[in-house]
Z-matrix of the N, CA and C atoms (Angstrom, degrees):
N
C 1 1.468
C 2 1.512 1 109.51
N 3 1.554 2 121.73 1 147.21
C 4 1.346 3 125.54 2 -171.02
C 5 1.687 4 101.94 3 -59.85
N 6 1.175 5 100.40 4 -56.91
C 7 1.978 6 95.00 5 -178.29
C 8 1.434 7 122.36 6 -96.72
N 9 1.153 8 88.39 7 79.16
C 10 1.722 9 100.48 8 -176.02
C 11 1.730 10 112.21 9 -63.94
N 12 1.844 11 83.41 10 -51.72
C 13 1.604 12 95.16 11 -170.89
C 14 1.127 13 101.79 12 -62.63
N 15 1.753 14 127.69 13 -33.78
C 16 1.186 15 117.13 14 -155.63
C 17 1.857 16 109.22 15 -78.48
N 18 1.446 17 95.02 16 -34.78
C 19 1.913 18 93.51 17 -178.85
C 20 1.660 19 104.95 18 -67.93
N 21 1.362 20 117.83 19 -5.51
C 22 1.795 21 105.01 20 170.13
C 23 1.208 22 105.15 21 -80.33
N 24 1.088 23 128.59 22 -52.34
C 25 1.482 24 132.59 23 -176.42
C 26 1.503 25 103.61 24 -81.61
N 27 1.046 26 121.25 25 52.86
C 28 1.897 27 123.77 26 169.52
C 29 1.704 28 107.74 27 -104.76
N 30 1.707 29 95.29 28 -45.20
C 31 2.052 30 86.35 29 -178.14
C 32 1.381 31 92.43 30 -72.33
N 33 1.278 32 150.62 31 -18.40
C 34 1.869 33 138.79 32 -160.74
C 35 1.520 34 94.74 33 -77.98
N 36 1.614 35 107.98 34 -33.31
C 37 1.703 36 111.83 35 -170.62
C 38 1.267 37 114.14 36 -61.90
N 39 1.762 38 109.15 37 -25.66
C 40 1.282 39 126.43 38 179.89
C 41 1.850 40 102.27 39 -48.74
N 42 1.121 41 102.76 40 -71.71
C 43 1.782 42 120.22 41 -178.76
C 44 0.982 43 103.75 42 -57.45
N 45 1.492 44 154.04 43 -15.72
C 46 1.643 45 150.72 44 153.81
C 47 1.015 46 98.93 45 -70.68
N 48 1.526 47 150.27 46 -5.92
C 49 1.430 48 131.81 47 166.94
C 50 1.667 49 121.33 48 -76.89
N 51 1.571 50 101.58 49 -8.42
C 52 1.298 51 109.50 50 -171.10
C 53 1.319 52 101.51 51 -77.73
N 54 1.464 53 111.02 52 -35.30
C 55 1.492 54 119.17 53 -162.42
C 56 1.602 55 108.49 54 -102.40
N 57 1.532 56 118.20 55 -0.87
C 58 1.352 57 106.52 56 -170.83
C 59 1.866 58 90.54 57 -104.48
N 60 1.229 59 115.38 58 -153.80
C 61 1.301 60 128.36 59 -160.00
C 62 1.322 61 108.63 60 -93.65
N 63 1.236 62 109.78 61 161.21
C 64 1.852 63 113.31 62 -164.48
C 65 1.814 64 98.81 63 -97.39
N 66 1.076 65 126.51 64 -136.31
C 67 1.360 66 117.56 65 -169.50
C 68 1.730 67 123.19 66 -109.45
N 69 1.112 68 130.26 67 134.58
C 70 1.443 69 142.01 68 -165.17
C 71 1.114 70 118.96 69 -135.70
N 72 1.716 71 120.41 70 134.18
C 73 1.241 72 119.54 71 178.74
C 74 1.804 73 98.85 72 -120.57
N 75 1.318 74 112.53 73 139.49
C 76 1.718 75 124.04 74 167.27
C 77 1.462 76 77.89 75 -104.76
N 78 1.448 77 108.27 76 145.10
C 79 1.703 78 102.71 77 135.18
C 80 1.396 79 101.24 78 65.65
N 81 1.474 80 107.15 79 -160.36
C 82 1.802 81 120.61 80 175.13
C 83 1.995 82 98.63 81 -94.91
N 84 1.540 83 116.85 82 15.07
C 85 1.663 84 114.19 83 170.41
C 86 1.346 85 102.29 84 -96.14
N 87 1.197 86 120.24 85 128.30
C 88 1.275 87 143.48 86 123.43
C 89 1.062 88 156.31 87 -16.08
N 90 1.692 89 143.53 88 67.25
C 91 1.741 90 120.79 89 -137.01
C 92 1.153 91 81.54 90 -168.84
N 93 1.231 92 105.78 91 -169.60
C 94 1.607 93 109.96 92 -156.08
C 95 1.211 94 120.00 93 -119.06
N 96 1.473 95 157.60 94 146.37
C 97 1.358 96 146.06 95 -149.29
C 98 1.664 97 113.39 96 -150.37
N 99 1.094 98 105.34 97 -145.99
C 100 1.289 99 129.18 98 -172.86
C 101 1.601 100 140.29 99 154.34
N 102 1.687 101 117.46 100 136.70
C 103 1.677 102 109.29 101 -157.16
C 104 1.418 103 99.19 102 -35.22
N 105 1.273 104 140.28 103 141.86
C 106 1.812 105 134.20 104 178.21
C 107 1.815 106 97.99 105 -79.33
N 108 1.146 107 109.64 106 131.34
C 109 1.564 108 127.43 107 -163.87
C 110 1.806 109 95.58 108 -71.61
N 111 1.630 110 115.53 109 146.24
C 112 1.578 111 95.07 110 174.42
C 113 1.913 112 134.12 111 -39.38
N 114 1.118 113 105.70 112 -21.01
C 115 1.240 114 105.84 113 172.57
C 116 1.274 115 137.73 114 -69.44
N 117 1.728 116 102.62 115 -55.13
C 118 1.418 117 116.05 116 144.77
C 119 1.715 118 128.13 117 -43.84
N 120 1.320 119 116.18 118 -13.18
C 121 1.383 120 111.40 119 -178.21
C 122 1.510 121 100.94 120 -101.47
N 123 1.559 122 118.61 121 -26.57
C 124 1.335 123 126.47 122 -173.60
C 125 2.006 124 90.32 123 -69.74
N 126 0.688 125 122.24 124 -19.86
C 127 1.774 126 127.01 125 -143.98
C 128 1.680 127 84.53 126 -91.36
N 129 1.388 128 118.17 127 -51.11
C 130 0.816 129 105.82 128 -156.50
C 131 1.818 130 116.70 129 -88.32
N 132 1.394 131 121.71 130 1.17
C 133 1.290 132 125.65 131 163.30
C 134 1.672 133 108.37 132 -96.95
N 135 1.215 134 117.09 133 23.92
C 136 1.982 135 115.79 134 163.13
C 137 1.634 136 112.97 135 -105.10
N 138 1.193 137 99.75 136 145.99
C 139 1.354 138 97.71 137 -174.86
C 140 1.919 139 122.85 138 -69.24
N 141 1.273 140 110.90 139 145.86
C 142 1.700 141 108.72 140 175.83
C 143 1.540 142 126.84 141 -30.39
N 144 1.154 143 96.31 142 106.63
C 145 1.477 144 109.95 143 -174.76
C 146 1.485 145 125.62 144 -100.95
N 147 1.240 146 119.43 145 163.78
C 148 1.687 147 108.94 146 -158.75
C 149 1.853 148 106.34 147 -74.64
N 150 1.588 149 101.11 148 175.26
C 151 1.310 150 105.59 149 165.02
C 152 1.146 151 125.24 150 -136.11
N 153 1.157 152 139.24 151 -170.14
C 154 1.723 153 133.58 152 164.82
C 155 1.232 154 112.33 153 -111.59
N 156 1.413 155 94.89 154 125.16
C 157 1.744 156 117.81 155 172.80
C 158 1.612 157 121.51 156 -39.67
N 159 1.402 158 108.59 157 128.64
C 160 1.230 159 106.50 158 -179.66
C 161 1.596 160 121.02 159 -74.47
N 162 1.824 161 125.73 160 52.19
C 163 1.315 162 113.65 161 -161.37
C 164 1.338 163 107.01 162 -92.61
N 165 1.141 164 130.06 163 163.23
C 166 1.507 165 142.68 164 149.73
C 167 2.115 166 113.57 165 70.91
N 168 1.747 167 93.23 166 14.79
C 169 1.480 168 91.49 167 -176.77
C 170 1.479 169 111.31 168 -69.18
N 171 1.469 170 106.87 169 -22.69
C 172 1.821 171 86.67 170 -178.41
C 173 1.872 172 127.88 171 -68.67
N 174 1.616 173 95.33 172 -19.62
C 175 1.278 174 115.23 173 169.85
C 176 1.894 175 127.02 174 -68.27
N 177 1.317 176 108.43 175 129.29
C 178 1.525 177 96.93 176 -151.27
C 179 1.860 178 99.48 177 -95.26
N 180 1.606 179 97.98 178 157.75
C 181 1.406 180 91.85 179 -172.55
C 182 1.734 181 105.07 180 -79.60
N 183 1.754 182 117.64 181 174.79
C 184 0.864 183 117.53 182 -177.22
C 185 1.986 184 123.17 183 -91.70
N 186 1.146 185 115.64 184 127.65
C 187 1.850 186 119.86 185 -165.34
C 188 1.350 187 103.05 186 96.16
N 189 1.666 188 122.62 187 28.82
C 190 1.578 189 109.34 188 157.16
C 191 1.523 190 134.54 189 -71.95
N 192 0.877 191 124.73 190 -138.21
C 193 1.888 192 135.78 191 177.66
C 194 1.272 193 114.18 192 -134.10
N 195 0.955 194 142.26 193 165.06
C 196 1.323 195 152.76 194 171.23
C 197 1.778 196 98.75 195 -130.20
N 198 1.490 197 121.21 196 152.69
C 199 1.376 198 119.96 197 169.43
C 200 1.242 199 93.87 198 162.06
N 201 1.642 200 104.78 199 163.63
C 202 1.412 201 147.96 200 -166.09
C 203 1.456 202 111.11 201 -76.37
N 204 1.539 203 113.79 202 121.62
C 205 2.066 204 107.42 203 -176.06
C 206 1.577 205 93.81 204 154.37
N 207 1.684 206 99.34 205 165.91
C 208 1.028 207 93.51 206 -166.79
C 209 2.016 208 106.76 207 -68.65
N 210 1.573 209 88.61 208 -156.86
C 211 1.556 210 99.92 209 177.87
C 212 1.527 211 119.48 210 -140.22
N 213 1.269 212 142.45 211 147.49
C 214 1.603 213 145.69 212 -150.07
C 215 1.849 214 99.02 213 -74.58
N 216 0.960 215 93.90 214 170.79
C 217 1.842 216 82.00 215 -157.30
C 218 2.010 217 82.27 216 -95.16
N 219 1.343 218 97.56 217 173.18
C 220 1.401 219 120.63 218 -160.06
C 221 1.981 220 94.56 219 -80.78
N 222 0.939 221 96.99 220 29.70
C 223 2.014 222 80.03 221 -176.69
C 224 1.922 223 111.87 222 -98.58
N 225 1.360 224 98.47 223 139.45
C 226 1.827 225 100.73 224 -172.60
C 227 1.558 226 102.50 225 -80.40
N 228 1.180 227 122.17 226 157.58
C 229 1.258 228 93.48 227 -161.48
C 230 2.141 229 72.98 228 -160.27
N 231 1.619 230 109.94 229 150.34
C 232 1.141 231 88.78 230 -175.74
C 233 1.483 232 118.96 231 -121.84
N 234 1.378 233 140.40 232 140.86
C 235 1.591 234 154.96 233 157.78
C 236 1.592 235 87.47 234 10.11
N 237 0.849 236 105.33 235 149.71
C 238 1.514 237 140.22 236 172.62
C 239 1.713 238 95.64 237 -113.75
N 240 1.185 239 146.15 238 -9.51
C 241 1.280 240 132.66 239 -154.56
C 242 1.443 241 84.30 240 -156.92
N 243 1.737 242 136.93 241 15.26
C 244 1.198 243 104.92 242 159.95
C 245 1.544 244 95.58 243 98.43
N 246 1.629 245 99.71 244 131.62
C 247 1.708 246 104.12 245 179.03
C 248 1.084 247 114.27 246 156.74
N 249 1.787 248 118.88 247 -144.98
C 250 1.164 249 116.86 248 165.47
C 251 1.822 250 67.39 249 -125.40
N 252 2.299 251 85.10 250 158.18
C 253 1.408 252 88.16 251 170.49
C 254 1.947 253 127.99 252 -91.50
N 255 1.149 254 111.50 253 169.33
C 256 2.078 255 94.78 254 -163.21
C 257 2.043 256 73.82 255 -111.61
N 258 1.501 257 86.20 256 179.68
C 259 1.481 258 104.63 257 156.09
C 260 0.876 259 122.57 258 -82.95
N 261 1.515 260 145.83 259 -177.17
C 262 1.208 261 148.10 260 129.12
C 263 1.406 262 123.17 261 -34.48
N 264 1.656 263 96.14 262 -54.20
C 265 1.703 264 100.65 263 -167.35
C 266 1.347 265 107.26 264 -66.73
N 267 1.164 266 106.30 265 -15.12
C 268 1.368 267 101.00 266 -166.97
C 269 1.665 268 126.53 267 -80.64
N 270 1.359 269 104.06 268 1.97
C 271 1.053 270 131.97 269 -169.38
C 272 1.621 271 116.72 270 -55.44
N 273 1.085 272 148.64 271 99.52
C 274 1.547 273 154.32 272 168.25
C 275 1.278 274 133.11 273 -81.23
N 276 1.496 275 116.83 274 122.89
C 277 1.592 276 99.41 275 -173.17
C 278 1.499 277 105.04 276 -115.20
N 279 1.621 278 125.43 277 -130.25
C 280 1.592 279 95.88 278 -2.22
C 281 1.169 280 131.68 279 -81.84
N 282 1.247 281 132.11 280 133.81
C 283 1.620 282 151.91 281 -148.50
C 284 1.348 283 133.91 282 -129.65
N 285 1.597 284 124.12 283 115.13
C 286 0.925 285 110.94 284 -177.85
C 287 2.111 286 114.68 285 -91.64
N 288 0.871 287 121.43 286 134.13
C 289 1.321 288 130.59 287 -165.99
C 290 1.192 289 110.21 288 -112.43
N 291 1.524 290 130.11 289 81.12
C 292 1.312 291 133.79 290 166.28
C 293 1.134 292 131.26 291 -74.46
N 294 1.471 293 137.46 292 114.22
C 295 1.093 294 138.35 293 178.69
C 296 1.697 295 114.90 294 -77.74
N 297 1.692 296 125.05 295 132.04
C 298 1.456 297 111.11 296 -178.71
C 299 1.205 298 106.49 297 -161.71
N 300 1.589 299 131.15 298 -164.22
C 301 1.078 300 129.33 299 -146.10
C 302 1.436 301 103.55 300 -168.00
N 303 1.531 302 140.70 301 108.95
C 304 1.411 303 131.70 302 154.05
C 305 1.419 304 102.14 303 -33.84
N 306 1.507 305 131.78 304 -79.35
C 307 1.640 306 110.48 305 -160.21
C 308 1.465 307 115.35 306 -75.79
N 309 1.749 308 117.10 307 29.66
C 310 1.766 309 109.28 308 -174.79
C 311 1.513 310 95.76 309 -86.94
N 312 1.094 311 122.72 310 125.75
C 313 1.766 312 133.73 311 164.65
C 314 1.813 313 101.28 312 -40.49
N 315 1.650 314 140.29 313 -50.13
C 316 1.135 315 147.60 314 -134.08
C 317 1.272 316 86.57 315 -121.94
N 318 1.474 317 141.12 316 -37.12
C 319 1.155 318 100.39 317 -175.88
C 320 1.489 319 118.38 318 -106.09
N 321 1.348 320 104.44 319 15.21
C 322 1.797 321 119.01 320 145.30
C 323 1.879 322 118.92 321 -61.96
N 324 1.036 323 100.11 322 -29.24
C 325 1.337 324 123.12 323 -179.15
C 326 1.469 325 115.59 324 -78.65
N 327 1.353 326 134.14 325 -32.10
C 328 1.457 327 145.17 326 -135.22
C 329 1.893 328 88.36 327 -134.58
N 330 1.329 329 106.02 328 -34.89
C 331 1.842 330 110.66 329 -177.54
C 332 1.226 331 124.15 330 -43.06
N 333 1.351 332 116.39 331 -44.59
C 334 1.757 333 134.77 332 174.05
C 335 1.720 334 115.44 333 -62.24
N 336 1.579 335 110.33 334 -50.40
C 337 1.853 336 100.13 335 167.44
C 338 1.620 337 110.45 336 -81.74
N 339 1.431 338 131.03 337 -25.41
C 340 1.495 339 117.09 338 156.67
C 341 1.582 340 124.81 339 -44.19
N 342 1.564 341 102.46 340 -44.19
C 343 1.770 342 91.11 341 173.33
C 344 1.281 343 124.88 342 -93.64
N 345 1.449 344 95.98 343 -3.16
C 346 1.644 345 106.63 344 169.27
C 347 1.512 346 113.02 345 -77.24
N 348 1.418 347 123.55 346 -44.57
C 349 1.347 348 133.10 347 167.55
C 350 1.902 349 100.93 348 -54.08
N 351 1.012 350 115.43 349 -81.16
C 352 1.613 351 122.62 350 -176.75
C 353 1.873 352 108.02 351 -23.29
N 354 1.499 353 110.48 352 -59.92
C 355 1.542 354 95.67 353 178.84
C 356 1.082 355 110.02 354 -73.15
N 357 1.646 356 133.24 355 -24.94
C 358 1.495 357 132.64 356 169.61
C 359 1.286 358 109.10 357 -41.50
N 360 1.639 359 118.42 358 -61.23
C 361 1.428 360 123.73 359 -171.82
C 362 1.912 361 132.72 360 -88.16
N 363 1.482 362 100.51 361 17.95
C 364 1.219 363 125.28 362 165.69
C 365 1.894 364 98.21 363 48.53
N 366 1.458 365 109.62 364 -147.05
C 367 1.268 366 121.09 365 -169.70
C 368 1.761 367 104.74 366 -97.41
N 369 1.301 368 99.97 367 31.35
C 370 1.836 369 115.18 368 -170.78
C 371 1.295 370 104.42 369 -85.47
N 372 2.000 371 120.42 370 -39.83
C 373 1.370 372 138.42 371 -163.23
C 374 1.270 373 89.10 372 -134.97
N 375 1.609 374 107.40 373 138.88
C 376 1.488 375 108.39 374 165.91
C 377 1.806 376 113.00 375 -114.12
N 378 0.991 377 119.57 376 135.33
C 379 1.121 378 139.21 377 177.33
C 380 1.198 379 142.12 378 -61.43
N 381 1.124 380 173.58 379 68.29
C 382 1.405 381 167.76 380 -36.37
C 383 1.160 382 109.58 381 133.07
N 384 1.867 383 109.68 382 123.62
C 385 1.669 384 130.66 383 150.85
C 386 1.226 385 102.62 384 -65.74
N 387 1.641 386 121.86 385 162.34
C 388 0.797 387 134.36 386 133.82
C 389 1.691 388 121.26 387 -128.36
N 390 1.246 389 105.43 388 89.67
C 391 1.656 390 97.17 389 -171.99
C 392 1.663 391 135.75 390 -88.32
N 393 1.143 392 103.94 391 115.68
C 394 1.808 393 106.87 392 -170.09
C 395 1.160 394 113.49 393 -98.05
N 396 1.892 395 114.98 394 153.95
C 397 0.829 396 123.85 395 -160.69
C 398 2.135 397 135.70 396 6.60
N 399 1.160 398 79.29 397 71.69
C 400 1.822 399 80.45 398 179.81
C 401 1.487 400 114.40 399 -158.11
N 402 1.409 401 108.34 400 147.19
C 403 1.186 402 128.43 401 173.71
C 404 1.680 403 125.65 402 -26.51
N 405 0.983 404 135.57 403 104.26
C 406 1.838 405 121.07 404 -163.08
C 407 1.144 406 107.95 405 -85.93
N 408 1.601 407 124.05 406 5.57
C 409 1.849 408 85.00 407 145.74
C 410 1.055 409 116.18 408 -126.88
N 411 1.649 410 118.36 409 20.41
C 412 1.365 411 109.43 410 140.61
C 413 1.432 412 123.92 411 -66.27
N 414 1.250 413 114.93 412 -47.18
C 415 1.591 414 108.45 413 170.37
C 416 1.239 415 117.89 414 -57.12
N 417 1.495 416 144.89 415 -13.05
C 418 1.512 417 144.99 416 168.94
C 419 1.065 418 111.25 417 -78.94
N 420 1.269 419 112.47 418 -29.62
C 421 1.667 420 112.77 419 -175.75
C 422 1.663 421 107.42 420 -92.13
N 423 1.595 422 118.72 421 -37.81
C 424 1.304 423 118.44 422 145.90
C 425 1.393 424 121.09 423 -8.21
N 426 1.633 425 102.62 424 -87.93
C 427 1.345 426 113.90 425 173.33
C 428 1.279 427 127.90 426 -72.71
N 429 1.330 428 129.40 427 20.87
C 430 1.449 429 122.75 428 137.76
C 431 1.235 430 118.11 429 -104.42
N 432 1.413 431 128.20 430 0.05
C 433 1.158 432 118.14 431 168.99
C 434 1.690 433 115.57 432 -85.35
N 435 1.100 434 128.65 433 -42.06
C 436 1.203 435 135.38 434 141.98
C 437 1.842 436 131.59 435 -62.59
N 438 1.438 437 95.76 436 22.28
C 439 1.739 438 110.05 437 166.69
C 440 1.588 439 97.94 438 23.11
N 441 1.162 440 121.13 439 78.53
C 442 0.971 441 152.45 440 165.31
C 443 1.455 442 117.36 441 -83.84
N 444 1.400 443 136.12 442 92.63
C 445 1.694 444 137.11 443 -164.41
C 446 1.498 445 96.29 444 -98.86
N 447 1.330 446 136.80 445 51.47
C 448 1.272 447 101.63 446 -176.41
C 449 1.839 448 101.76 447 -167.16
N 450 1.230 449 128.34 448 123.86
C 451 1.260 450 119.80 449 -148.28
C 452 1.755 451 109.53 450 -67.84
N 453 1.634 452 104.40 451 165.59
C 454 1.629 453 93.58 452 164.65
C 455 1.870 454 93.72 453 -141.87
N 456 1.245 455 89.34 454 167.23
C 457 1.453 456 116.67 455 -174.87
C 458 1.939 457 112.88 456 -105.98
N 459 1.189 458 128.49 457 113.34
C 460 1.126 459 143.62 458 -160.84
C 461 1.689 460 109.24 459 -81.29
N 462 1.464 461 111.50 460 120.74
C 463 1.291 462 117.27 461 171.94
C 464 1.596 463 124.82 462 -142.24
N 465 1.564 464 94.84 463 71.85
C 466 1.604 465 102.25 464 -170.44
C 467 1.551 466 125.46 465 -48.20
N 468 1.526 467 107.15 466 -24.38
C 469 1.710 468 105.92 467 -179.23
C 470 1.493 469 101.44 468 -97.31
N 471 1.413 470 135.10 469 10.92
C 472 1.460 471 126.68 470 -155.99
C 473 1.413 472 110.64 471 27.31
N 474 1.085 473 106.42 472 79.61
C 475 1.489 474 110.41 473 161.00
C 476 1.911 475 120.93 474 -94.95
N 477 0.976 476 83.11 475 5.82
C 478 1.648 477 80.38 476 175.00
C 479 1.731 478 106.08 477 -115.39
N 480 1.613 479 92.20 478 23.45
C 481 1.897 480 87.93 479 174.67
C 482 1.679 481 108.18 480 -81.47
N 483 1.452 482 113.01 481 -46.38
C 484 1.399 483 119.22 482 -148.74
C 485 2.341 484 79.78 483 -73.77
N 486 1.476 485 105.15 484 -80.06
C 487 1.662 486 89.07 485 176.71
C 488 1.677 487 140.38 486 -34.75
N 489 1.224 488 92.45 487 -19.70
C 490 2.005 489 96.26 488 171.70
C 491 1.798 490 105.82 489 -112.61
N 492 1.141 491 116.44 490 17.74
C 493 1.334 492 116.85 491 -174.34
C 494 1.713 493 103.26 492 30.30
N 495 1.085 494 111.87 493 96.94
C 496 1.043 495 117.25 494 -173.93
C 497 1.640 496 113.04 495 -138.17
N 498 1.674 497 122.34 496 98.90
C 499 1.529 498 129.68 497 -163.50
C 500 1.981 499 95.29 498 -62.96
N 501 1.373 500 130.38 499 -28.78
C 502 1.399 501 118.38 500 -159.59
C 503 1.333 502 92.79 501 149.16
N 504 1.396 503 94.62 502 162.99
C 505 1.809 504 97.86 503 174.58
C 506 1.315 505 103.95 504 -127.16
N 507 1.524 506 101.55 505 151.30
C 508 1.790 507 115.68 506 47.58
C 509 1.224 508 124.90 507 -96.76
N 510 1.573 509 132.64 508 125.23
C 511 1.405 510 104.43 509 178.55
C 512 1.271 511 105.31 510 -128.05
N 513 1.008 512 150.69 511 139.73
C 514 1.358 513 152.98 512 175.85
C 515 1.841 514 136.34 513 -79.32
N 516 1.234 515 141.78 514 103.38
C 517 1.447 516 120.18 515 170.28
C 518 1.060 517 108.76 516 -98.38
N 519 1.763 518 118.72 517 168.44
C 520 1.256 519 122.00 518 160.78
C 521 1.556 520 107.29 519 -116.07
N 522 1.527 521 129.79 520 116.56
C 523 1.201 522 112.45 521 155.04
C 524 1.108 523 128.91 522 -108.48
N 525 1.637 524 113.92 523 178.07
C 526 1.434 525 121.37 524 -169.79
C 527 1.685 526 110.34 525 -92.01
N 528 1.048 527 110.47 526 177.74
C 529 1.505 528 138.43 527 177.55
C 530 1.788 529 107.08 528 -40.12
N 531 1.717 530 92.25 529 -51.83
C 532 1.610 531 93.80 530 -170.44
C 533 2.020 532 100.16 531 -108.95
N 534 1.363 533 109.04 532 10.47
C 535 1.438 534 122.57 533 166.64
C 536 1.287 535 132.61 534 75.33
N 537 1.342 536 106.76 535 18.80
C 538 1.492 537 125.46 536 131.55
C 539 1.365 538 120.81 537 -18.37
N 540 0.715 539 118.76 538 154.48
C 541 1.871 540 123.01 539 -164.50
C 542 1.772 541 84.87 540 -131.63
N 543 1.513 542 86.61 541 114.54
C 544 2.027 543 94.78 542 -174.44
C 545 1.738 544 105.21 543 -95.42
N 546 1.194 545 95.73 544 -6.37
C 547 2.133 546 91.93 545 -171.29
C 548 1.640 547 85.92 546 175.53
N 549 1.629 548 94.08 547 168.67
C 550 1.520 549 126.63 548 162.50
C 551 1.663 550 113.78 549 -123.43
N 552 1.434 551 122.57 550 148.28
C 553 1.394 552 103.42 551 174.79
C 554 1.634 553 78.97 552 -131.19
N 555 1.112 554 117.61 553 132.30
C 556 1.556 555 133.49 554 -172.45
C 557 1.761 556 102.96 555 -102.42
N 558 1.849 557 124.90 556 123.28
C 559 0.945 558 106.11 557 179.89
C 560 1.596 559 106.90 558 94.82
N 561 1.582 560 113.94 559 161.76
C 562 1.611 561 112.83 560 -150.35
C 563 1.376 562 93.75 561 -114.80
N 564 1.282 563 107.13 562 131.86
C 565 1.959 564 113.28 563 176.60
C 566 1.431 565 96.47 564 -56.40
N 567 1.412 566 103.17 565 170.63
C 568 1.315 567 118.37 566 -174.65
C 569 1.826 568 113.05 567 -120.66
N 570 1.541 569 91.06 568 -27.04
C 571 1.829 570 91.07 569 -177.36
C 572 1.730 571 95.53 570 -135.74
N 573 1.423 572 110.64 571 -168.14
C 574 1.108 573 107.07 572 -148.27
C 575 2.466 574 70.22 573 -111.51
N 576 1.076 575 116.57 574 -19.51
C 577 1.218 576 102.79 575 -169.01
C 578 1.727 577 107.72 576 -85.33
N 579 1.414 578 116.87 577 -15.04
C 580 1.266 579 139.87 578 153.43
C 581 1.453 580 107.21 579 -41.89
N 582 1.880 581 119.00 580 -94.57
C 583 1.376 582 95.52 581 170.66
C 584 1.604 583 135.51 582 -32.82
N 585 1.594 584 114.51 583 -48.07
C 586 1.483 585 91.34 584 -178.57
C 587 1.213 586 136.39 585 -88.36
N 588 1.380 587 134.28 586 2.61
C 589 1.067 588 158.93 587 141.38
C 590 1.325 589 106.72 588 -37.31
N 591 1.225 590 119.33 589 -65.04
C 592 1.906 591 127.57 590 155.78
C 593 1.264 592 100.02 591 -21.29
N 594 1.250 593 128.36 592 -90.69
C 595 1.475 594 138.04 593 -135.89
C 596 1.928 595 81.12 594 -82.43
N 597 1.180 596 131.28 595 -22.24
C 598 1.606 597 114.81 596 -170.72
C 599 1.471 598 92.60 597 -67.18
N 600 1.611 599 124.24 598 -29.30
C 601 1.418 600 112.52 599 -149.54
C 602 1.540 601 109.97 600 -95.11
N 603 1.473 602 84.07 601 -30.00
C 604 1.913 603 87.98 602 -171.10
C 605 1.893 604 104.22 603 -94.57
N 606 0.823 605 98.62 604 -37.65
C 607 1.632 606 105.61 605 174.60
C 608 1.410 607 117.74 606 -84.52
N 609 1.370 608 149.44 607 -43.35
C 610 0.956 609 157.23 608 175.19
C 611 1.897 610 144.75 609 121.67
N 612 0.706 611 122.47 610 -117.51
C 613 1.640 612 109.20 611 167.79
C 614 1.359 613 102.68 612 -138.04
N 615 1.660 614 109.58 613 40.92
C 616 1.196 615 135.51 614 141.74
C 617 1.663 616 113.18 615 -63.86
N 618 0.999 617 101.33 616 -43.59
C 619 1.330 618 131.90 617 -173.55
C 620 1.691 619 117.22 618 -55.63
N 621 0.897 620 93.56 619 -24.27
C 622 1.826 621 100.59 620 -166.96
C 623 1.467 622 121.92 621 -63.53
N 624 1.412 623 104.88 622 -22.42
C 625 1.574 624 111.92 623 149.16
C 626 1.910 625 107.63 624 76.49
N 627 1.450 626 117.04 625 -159.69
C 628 1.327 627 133.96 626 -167.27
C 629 1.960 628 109.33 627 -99.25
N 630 1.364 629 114.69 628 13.76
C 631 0.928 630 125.88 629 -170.81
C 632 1.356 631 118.57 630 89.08
């Protein structure tokens, strides 16, 4: 079956519901939320702010991994910053793939060691939004308020909840070179040595970054 890795890690997703967001409606969608933390509420009275282009993600960086697990489900899904839109599967790392949310309380919280990890880990790990159900220019303005360098991919109905078993975000993947899905980290890091420690374990000493 395509998500092998993903149906092992389905009861762990269970225990990331504690830590991901409580319930949210966009629209007539459904998804999961949380009170928006002062920042997130500050975020959302600034005006639409830019994003980064989704270019060259299907192309994999150079000193990745190759390995055995499932793979991101086949849905096109489009730039948050403008583009043409990619698939999922198409996805290349090695890569970290964060799933998040302008109104998630945690992953307002978790934003500061992600971009702290990201300039830590130079052009070694590539980086990836994944944004669900939400408004796009709240999420642009999101990510400039949290100077965010690093593109995301737009998914207003969360459709990649029910295929990645996914309770809400934040949730994290790591994939490989040829896009294998190497781990999940369920729930919002807490330090910035947390994320990279993540990506040292599931990705490799690819990982080791700019110091």
């Amino acid at each position: 079956m395509r998500f092998l890795l993903l149906s092992r890690v389905g009861v762990v997703g269970l225990l990331g519901l504690l830590a991901a967001c409580g319930s949210h409606t966009v629209g007539s969608t459904t998804t999961t939320a949380a009170t928006p933390s002062a920042a997130a509420a500050t975020v959302n009275s600034r005006p639409d702010g830019p994003s980064v282009p989704c270019t060259a993600l299907a192309t994999p960086l150079p000193g990745g991994s190759t390995g055995s697990g499932g793979k991101l489900p086949a849905l096109r899904l489009d730039c948050l910053g403008g583009g043409a839109p990619i698939r999922l599967v198409d996805l290349r790392g090695p890569a970290l793939l964060n799933l998040w949310a302008s109104w998630c309380g945690p992953c307002a919280q978790e934003a500061q060691y992600l971009v702290a990890a990201h300039q830590a880990l130079g052009d070694a790990v590539r980086f990836v939004g994944l944004d669900l159900s939400d408004d796009p220019a709240d999420a642009r303005a999101w990510n400039s308020y949290h100077q965010v360098g690093w593109p995301s991919l737009e998914d207003p109905n969360s459709s990649v909840r029910g295929p990645l078993h996914v309770p809400g975000p934040p949730v994290t993947f790591f994939v490989r070179s040829d896009g294998t899905v190497a781990g999940v980290h369920y729930g919002a890091f807490t330090s910035t040595d947390e994320v990279r420690a993540a990506v040292e374990k599931k990705l490799g000493p690819v990982a080791k970054g700019n110091g």
